[in-house]
TIMI-2910 file (N, C-alpha, C, CB; in pm, 1 decimal, decimal comma, always signed):
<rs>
+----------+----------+----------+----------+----------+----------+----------+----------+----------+----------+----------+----------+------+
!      n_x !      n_y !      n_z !     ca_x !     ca_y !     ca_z !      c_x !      c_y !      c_z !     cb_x !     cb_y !     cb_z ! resn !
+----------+----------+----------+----------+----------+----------+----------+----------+----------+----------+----------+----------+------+
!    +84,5 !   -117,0 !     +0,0 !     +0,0 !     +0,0 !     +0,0 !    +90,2 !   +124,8 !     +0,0 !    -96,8 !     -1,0 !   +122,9 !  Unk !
!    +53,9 !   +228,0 !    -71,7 !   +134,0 !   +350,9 !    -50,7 !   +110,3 !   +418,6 !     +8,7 !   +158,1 !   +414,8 !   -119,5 !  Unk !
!   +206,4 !   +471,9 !    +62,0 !   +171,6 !   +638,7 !   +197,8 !    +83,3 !   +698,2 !   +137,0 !   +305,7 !   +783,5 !   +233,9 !  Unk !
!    +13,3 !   +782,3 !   +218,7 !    -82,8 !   +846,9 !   +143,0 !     -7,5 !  +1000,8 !   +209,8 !   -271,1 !   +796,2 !   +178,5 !  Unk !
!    +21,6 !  +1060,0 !   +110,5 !    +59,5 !  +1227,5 !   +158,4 !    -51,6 !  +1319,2 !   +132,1 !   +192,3 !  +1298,3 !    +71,1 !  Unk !
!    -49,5 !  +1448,0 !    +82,1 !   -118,2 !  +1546,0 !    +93,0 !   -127,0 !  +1538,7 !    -91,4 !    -47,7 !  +1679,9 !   +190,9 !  Unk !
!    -63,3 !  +1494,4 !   -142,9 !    -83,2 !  +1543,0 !   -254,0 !   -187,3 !  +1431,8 !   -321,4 !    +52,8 !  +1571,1 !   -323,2 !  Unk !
!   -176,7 !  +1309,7 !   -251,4 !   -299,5 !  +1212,8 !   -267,1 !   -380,3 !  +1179,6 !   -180,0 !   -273,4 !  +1105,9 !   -301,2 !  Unk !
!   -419,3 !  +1241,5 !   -119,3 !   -561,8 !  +1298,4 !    -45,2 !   -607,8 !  +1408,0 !   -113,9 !   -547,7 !  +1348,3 !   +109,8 !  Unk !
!   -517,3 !  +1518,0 !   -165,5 !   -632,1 !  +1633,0 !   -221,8 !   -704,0 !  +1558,9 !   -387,1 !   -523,3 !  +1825,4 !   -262,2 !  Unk !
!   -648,8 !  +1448,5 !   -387,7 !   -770,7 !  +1423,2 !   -537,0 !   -821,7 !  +1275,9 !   -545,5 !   -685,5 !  +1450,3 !   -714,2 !  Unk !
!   -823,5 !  +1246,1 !   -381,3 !   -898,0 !  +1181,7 !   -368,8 !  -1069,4 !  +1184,4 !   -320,3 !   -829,2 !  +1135,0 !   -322,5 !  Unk !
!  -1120,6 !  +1167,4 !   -426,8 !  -1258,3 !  +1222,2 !   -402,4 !  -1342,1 !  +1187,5 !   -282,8 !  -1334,4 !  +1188,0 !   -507,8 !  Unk !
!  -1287,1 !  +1022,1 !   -243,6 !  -1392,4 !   +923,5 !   -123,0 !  -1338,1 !  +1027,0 !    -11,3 !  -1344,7 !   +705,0 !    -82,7 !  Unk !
!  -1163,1 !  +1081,6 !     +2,7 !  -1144,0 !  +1124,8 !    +92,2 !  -1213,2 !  +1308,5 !   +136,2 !  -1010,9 !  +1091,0 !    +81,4 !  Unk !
!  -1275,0 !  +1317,4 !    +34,1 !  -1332,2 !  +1458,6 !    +12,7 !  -1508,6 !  +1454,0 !    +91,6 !  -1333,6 !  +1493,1 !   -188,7 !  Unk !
!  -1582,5 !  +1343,3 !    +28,0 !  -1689,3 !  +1347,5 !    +49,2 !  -1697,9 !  +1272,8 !   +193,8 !  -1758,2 !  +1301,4 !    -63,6 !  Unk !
!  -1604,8 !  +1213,3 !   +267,4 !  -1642,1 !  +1190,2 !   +384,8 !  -1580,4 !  +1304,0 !   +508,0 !  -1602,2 !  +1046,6 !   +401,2 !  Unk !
!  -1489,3 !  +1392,1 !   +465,3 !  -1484,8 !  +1499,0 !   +509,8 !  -1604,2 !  +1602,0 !   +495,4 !  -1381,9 !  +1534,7 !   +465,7 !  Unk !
!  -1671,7 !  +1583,1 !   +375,5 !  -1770,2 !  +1698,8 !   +372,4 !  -1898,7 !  +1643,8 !   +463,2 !  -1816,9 !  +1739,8 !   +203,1 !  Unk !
!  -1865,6 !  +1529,0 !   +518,9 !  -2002,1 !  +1447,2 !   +559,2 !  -1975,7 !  +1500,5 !   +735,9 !  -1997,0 !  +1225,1 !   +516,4 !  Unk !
!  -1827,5 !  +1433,6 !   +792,3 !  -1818,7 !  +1493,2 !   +905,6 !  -1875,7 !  +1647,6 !   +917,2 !  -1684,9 !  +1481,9 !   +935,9 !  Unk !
!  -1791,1 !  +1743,8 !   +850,3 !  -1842,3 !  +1837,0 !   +846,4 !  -1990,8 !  +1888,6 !   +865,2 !  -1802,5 !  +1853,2 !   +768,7 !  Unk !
!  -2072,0 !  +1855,7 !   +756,3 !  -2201,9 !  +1854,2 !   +786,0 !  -2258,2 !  +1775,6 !   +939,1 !  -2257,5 !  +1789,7 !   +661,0 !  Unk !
!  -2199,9 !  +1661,9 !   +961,4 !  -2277,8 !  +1648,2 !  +1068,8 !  -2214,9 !  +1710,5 !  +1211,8 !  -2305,6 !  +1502,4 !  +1075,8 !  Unk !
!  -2115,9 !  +1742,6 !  +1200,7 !  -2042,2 !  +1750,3 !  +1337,7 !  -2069,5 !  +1922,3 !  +1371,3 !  -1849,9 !  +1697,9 !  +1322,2 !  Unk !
!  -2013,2 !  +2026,2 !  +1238,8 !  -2113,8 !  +2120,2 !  +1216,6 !  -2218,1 !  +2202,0 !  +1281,1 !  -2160,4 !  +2078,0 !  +1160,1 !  Unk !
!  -2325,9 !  +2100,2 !  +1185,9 !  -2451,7 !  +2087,9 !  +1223,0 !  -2509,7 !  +2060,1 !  +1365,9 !  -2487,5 !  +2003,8 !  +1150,6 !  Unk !
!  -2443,8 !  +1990,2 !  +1411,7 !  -2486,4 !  +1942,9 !  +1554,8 !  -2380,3 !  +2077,0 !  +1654,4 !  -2428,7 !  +1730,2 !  +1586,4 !  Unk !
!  -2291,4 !  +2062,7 !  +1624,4 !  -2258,3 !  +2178,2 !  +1756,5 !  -2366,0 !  +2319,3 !  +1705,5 !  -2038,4 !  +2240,7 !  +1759,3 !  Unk !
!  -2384,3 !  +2373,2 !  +1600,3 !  -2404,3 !  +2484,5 !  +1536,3 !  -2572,0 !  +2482,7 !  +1613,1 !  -2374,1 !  +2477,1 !  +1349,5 !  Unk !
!  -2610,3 !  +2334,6 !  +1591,8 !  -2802,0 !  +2350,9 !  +1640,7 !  -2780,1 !  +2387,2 !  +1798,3 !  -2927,4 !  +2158,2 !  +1625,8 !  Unk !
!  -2709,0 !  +2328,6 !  +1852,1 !  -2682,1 !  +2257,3 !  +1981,0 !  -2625,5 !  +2450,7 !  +2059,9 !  -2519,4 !  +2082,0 !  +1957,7 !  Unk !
!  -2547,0 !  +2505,6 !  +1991,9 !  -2448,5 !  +2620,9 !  +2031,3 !  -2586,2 !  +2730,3 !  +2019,7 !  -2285,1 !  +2652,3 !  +1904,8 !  Unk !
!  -2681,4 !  +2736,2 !  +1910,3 !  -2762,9 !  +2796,5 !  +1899,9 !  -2871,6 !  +2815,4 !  +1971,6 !  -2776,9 !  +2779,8 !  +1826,0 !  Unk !
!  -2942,8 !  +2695,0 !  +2015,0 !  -3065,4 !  +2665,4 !  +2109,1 !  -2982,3 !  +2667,0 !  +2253,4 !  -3154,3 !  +2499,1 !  +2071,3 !  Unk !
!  -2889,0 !  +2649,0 !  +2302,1 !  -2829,0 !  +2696,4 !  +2434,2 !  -2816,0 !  +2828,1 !  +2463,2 !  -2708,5 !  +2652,2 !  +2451,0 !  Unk !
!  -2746,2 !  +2931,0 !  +2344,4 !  -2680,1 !  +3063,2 !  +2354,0 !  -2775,5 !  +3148,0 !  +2359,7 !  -2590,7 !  +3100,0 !  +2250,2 !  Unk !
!  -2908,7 !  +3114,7 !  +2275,8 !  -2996,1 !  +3200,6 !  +2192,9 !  -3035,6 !  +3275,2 !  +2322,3 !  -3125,3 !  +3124,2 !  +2094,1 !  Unk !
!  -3151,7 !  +3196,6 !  +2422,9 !  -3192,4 !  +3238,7 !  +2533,1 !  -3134,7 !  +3340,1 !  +2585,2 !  -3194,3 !  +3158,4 !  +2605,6 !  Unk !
!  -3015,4 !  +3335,7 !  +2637,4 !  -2955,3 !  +3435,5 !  +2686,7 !  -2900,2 !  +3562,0 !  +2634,4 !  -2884,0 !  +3389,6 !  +2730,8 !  Unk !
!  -2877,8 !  +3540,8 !  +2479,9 !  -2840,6 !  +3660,2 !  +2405,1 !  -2946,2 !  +3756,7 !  +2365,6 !  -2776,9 !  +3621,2 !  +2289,6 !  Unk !
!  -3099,3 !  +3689,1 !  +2371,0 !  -3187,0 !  +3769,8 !  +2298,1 !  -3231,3 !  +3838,4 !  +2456,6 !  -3316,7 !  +3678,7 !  +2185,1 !  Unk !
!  -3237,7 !  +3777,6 !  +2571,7 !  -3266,9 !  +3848,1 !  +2709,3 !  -3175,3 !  +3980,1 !  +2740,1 !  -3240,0 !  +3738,2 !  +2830,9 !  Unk !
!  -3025,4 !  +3932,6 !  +2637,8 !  -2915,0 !  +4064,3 !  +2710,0 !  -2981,0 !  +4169,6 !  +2596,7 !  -2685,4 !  +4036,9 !  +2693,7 !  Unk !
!  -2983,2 !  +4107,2 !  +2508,4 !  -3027,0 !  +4183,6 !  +2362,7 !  -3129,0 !  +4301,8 !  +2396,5 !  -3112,2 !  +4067,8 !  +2246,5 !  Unk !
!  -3297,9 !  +4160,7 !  +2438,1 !  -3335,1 !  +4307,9 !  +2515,5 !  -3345,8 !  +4418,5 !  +2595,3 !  -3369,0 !  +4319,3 !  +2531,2 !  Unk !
!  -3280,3 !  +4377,7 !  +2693,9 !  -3248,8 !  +4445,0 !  +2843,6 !  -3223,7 !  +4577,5 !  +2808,3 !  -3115,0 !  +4383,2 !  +2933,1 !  Unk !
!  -3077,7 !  +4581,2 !  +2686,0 !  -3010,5 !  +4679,6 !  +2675,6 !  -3076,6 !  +4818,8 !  +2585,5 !  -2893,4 !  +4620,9 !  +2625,9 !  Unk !
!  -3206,1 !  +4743,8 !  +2491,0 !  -3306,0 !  +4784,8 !  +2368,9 !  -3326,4 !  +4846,3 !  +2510,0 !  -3429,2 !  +4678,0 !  +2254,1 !  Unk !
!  -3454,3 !  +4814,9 !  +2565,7 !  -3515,9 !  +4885,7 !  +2670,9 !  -3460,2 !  +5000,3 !  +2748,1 !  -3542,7 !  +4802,2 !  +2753,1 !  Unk !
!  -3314,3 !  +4975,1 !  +2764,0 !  -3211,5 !  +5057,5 !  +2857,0 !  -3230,9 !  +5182,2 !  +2779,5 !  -3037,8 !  +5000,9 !  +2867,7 !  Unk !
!  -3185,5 !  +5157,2 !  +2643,9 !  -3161,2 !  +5258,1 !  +2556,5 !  -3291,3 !  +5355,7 !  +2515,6 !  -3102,8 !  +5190,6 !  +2438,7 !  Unk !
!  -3406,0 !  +5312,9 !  +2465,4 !  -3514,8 !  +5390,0 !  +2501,7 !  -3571,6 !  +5449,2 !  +2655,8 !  -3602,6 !  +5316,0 !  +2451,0 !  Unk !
!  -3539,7 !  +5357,3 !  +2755,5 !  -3565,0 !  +5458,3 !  +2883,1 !  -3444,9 !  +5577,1 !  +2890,0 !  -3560,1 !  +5361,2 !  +3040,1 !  Unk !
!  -3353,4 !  +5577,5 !  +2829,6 !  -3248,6 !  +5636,8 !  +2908,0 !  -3293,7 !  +5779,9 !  +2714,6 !  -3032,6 !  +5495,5 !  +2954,1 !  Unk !
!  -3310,8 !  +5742,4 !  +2657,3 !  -3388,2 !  +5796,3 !  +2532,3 !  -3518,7 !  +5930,5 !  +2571,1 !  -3471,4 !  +5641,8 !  +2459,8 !  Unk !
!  -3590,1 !  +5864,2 !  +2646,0 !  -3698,1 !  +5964,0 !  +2717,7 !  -3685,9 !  +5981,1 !  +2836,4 !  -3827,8 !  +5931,7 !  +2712,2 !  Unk !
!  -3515,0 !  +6049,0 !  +2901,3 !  -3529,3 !  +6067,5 !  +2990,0 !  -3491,5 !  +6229,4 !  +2962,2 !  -3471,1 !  +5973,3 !  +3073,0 !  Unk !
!  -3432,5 !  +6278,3 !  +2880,7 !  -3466,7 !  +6441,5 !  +2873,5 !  -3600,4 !  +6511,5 !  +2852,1 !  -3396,3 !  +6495,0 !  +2767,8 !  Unk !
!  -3705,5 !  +6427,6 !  +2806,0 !  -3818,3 !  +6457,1 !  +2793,4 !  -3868,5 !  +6478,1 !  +2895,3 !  -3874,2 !  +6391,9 !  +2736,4 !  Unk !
!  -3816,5 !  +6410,4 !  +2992,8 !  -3898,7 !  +6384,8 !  +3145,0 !  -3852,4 !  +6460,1 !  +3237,2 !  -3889,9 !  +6244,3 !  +3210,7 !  Unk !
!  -3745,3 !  +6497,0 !  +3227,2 !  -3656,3 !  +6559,6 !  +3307,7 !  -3721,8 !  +6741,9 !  +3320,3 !  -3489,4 !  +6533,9 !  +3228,3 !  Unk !
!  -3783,9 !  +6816,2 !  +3197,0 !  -3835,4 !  +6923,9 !  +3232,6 !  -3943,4 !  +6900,5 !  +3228,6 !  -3808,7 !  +7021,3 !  +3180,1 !  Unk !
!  -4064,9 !  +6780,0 !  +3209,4 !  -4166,3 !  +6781,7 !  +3288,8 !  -4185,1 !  +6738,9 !  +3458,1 !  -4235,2 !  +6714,4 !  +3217,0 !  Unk !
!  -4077,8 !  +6631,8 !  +3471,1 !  -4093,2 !  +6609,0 !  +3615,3 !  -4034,9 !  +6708,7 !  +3703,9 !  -4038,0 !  +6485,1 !  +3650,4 !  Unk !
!  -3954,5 !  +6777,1 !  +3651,4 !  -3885,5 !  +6856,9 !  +3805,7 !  -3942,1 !  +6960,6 !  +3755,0 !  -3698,9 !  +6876,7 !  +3852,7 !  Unk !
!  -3984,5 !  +7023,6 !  +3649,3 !  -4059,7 !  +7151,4 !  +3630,1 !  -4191,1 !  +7173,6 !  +3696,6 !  -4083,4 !  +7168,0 !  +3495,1 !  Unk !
!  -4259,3 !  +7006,2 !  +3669,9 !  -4397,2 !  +6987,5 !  +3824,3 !  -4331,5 !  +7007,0 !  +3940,3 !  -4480,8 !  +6813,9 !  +3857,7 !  Unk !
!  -4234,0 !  +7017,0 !  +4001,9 !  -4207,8 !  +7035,6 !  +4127,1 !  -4121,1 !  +7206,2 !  +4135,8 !  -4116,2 !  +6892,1 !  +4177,0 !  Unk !
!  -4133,7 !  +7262,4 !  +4031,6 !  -4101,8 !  +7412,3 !  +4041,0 !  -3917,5 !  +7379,0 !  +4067,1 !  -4208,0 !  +7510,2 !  +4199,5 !  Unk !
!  -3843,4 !  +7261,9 !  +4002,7 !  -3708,2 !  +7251,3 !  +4014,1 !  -3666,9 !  +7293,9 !  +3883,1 !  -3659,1 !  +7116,2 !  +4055,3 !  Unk !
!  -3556,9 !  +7366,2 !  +3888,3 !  -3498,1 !  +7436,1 !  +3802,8 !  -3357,6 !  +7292,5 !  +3737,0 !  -3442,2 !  +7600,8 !  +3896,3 !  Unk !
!  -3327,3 !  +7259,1 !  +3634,9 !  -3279,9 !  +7188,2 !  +3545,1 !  -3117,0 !  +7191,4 !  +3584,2 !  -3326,6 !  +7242,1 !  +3404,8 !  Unk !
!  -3082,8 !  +7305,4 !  +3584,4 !  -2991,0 !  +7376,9 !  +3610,3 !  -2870,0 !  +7371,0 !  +3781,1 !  -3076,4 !  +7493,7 !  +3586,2 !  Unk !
!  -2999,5 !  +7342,9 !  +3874,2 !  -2927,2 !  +7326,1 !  +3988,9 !  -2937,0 !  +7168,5 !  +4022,4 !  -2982,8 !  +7422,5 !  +4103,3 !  Unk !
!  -2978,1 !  +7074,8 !  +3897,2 !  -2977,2 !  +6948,7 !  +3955,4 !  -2884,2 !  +6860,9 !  +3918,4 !  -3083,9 !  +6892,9 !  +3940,6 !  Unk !
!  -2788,9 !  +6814,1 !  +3983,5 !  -2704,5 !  +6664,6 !  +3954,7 !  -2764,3 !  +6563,7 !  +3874,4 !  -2677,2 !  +6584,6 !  +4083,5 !  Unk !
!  -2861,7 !  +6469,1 !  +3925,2 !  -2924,9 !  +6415,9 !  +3892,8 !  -3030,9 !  +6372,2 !  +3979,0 !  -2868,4 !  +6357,4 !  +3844,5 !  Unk !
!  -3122,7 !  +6281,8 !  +3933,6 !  -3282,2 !  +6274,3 !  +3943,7 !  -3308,3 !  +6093,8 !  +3933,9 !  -3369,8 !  +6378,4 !  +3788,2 !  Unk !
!  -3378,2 !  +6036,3 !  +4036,3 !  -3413,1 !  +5922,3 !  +3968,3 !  -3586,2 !  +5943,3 !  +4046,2 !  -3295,9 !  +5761,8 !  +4006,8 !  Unk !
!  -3678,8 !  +5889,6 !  +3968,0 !  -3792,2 !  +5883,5 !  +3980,4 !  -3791,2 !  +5758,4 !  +4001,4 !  -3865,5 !  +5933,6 !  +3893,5 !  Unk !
!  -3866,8 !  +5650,1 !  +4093,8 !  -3904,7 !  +5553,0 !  +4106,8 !  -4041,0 !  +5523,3 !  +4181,5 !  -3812,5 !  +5507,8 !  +4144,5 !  Unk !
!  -4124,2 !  +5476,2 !  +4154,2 !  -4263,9 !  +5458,4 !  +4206,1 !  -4299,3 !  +5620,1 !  +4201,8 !  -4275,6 !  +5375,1 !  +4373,2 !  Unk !
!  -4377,8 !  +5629,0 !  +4307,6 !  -4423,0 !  +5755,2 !  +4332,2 !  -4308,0 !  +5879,3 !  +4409,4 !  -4549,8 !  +5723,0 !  +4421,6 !  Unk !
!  -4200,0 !  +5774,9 !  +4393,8 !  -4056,1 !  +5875,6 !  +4461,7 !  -3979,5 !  +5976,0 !  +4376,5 !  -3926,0 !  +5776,8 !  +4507,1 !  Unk !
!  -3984,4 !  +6098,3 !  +4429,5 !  -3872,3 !  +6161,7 !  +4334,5 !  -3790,7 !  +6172,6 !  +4400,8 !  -3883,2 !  +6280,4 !  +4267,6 !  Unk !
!  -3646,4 !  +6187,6 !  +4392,7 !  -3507,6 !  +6131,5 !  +4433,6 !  -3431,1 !  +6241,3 !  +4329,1 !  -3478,1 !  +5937,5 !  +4399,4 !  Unk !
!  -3416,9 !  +6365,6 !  +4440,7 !  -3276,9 !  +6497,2 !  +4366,6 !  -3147,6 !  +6521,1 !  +4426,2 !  -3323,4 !  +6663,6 !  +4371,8 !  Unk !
!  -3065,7 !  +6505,9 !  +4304,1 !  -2959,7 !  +6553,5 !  +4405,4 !  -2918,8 !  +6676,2 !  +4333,4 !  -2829,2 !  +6445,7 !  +4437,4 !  Unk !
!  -2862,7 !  +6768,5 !  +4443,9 !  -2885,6 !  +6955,0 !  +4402,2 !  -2730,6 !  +6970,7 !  +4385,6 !  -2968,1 !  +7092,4 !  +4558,1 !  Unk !
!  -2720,4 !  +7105,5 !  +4300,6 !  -2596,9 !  +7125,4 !  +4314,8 !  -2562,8 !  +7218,4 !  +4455,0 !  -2553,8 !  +7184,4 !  +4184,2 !  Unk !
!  -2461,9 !  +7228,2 !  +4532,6 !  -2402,3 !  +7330,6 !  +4650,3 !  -2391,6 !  +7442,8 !  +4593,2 !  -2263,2 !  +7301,0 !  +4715,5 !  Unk !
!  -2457,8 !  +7557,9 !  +4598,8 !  -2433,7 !  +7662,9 !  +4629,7 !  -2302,5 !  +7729,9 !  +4647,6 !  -2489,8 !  +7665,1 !  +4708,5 !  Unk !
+----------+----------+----------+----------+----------+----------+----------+----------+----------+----------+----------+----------+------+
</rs>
């Protein structure tokens, strides 16, 4: 039998199509397998951050209606978090 090197493996065809077979299945199976594990968690970070980005989106909007209802000026505030029925300022020092 002869060695088989590189230069008779690349035109050997049986040795082609059972490489393309591993491939497909081995592939295929981590690729389904990597997908239905990862997915869950990427589309949860995915949205988290969507959401982040539109709250944090309408928060200048809010910012001179909520502290303007409380007669607070824009200007002397650090920052602001609204939560429930809480408003939460922090002022600048004088």
């Amino acid at each position: 039998m002869p060695p088989e090197t590189f230069w008779t493996l690349l035109h050997d065809a049986a040795h082609w199509e059972f490489e393309i077979f591993l491939m497909v299945v081995f592939d295929g199976i981590i690729g389904y397998l990597g997908f239905k594990l990862f997915w869950p968690f990427i589309r949860k970070h995915w949205k988290h951050h969507v959401e982040r980005d539109e709250r944090e989106a309408a928060q200048p909007a809010l910012t001179h209606t909520v502290l303007g209802a409380y007669g607070i000026r824009e200007e002397d505030v650090i920052s602001w978090t609204l939560t429930n029925d809480t408003l939460t300022v922090v002022f600048r020092s004088k």
